[in-house]
Structures are given as C-alpha cells and as structure tokens.
N, C-alpha and C positions, 0 to 999 in steps of 0.2 A: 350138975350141969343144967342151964338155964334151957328152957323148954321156948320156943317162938312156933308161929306158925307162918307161912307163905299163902296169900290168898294169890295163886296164880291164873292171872289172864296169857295171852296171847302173846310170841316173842320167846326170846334167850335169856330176858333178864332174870327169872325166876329161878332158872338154873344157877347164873352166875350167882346173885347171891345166895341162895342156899348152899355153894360151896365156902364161899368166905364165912359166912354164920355158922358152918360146920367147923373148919378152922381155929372160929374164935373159943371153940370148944361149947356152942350150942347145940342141941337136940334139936331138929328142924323137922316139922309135921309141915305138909302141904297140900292143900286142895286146891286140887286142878279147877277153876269155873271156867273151864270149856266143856266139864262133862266125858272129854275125851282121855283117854288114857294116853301116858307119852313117854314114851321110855325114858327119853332124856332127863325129865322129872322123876320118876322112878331108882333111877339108877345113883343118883344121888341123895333122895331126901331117906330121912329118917321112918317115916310112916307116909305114904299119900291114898288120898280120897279124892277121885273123881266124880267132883258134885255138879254139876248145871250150875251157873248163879241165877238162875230162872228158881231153884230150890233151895232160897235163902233161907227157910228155917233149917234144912239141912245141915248148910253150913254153921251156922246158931251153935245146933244141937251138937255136931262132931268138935267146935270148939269147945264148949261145955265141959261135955265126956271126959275129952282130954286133958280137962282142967289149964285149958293157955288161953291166958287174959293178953299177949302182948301178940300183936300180928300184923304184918305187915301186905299193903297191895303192891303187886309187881306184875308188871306186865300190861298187853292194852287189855283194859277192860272198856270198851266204846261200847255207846250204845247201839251200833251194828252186831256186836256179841251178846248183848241182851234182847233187841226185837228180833231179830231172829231165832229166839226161844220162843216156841210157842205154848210151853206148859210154865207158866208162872205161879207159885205157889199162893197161898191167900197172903202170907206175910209181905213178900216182896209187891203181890197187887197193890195193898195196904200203902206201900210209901210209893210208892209210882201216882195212885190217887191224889198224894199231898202236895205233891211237886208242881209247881207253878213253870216253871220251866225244865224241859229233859235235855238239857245239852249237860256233857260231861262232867264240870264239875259239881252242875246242882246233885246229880244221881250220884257222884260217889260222896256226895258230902252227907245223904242221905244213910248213906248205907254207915257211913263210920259214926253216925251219931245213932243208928239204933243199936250198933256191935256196943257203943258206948251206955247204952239204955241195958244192955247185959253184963257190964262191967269191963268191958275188955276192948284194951286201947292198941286202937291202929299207930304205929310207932314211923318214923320219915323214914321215907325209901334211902338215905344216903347213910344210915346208921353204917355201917360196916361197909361204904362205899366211897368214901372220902377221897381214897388216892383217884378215882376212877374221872373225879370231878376236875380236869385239869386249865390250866389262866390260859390266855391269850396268846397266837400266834401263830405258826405254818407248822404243822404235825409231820407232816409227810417233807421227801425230798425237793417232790417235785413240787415247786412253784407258783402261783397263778399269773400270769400274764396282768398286764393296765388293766386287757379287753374285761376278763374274770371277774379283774377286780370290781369293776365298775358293775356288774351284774351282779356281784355279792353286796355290795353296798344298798344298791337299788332294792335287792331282796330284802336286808335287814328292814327296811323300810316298809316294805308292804307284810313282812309277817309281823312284825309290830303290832301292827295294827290288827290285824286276824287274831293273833293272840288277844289282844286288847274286849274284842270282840266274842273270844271263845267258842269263834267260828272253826280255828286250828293253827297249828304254829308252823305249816311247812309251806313253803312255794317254790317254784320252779319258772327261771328265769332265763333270757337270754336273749342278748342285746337288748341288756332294760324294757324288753315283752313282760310282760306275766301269762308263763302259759298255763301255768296249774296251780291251784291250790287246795291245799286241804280242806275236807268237808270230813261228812260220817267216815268213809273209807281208808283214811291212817295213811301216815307217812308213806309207807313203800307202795302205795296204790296212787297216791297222788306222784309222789316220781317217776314211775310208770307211766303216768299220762303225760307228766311232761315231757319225759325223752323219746316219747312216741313223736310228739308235737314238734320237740327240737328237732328229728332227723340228724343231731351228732350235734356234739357241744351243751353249753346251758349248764347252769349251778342250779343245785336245791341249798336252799336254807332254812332251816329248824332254828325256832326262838323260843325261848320260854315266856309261860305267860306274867304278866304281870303280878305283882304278890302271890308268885311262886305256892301254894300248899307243898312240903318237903313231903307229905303224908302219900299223897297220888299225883304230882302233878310234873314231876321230874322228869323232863325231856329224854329220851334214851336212843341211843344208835348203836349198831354192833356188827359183826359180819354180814349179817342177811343186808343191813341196810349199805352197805357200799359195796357190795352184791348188785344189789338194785339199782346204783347207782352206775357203777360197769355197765350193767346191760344196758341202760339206758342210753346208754354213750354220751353222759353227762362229763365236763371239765372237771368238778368241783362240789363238795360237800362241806356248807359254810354252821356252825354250830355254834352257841351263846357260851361264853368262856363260861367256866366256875359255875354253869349252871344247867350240864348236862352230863349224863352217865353216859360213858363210851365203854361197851363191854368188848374185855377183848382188844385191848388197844393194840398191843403187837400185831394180832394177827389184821387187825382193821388196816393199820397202815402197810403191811406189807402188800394186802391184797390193792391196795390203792396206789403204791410205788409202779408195782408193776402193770400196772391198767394205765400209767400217765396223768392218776386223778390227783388233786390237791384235794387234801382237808385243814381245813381252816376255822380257829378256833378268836370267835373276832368279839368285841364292846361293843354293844349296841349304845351303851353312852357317849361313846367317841366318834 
C-alpha cells in the first residue's frame, strides 16, 4: 500500500481528501500545520502529527522518519497562519529571508522547492479529486435572477483581476458595487464582510488564479463556505468551472436549495 502524506492547513479539504486517498487503498500520514489537534483529522488519517508550520524542520524531519517522498498541501495555508506564529524555526526563518515577495504563492513555492531539496515531491491537490472538479452551469435548483446574473458577471471581472494580481480570488458584489474583497483574511472572512455591507442579497465569486499551480493553488469551497454564504444573506455563490474543488457537493447544494441561494459554476472565457 502506497504511503502519502497530507501537509494540512486550515478548512475540510484535508479530511476530504485523506478519505478518498484511503479508499484508493493509500496509507495517509498527516500533519496538522496549525499546530492544533482536530479530531476530524484524526479520526480519519492513518498516523497524524500536530506540527506548527512555524516548525518546518519538524515537518522535514517527521517526513523523513516516515520515509514519504510524495505529499500533498491541502488546505489554507495563508500567510495569516504563518505570521501569526511567533516561534519560527531557523530553517523556515532561512527561506522567509530569500523571498522577495511574501504573498501566497511566492511562500508556498518556497516551501515545495526546499521539501524538493529533501527529495520529496509535493504532488497536485486534484490527484484523487477529479470528480470533485465539475464544467459549467446552475448546481442548485434554484436559479439566479437577470439582477444576479449581472452581479456575477460584474464579479467574474474584478476577481480576475485580483487573481491576476495575487492580491485573492474572492469578491463580493451587488448591484455591480464591489463591496468586498479578498485580502490576508480568506474567503469566508471576506464574505462575511460583504453580506454585512450587502444587509440581504449580493453574490461572492471565487476565480482561480491565472496559471493555476495544481500543487497549492486549487480553489476550494464546501459546506463551511455556503454556510457563510447563508449567513450572509447572500443570493449566490458564482465559482470557476473545472477549476475548483467543491467538497461535499450533495450536502453543498442541499444546504443552498433550502436557504434559496444559487451556485453557479460559470467561464470566465465566455
């Protein structure tokens, strides 16, 4: 049985796939770098280590041990989860030094190329996720209105560009306003601030960035996020076809059916 590991940040995605990679009849080791213990990870993986990613030789060293060259990142790993560690080891100080810029993908590109200076290759987040990634068009029963539409459309557009930018891939719209965008704080915080803003209605839109890395850069949404989306008292949850992991899609769309929200799964080319 082939051995992987999970380098888990923040989110459901690390659970969901460490089910399916159990499935395919893998051995799944996973370190938590939040540091924090979680049952939900526990309860499924194979072996787990709750490491800091502040304590990257740690993580080094327990890959090592366990002799797994192939490992995958799942989950947010932002640099809000990182500067908020205040004990950095000397290794991780080390490549934080070199980096000319700290936004998200310079820092995990950072990290996959020293795991690669160890021998051991970060493999694409959609290896065993492929069904998850689904083409274009109206998910749910419910609907969008013209109104919707025209505020999804509007959004494709400015997260485009955000993406483009690697400033963040989410915004939150309504009546072609821009009232929020993603920054450090991640998807479900910038929704939150929109549907505070909106006071009832308004679409978020999640985009992928432009030349995609499959390794860390996979868009992901799943019950917490149309959760967030409910509370918000948002219309709509617009997402980049074929180039986002939706965990959980049953339960995503049932929880969406019955709140009256459309998810919509649109071409940023069209």
């Amino acid at each position: 049985m082939a051995k992987v590991a999970v380098l888990a940040g923040e989110g459901n995605l690390p659970k969901f796939f460490t089910n399916r990679a159990l499935k395919m009849g893998h051995e799944v080791l996973v370190i938590d770098l939040t540091g924090q213990p979680r049952a939900d990870l526990a309860e499924v993986a194979s072996s787990i280590h709750p490491v800091s990613i502040g304590q990257w030789q740690t993580v080094i060293d327990i890959l090592k041990t366990e002799e797994v060259f192939d490992v995958y990142f799942l989950g947010n790993v932002s640099r809000g989860l990182l500067f908020t560690n205040l004990e950095l080891d000397r290794r991780l100080q080390g490549l934080l030094a070199n980096l000319r810029q700290r936004e998200n993908h310079a820092m995990i590109e950072a990290f996959v190329e020293d795991l690669a200076k160890e021998g051991i290759t970060v493999k694409p987040q959609t290896d065993f996720l492929q069904d998850a990634l689904m083409g274009p068009g109206v998910l749910t029963e419910t609907v969008p209105t013209k109104g919707i539409w025209q505020d999804i459309e509007h959004g494709v557009k400015i997260a485009k560009t955000l993406a483009e930018l690697d400033v963040g891939q989410t915004v939150v719209v309504k009546d072609c306003a821009v009232l929020a965008v993603e920054a450090i704080d991640g998807t479900d915080a910038t929704i939150n601030r929109g549907g505070t803003l909106a006071k009832g209605g308004g679409v978020a839109v999640k985009i992928a960035k432009p030349n995609q890395d499959p390794r860390f850069d996979v868009p992901t949404v799943g019950p917490e996020t149309i959760k967030t989306v409910i509370a918000g008292g948002l219309d709509a949850l617009a997402l980049e076809a074929g180039k986002t992991i939706v965990v959980n899609v049953a339960e995503v769309i049932r929880q969406a059916d019955e709140n009256k929200v459309s998810i919509v799964l649109v071409d940023p080319g069209k």
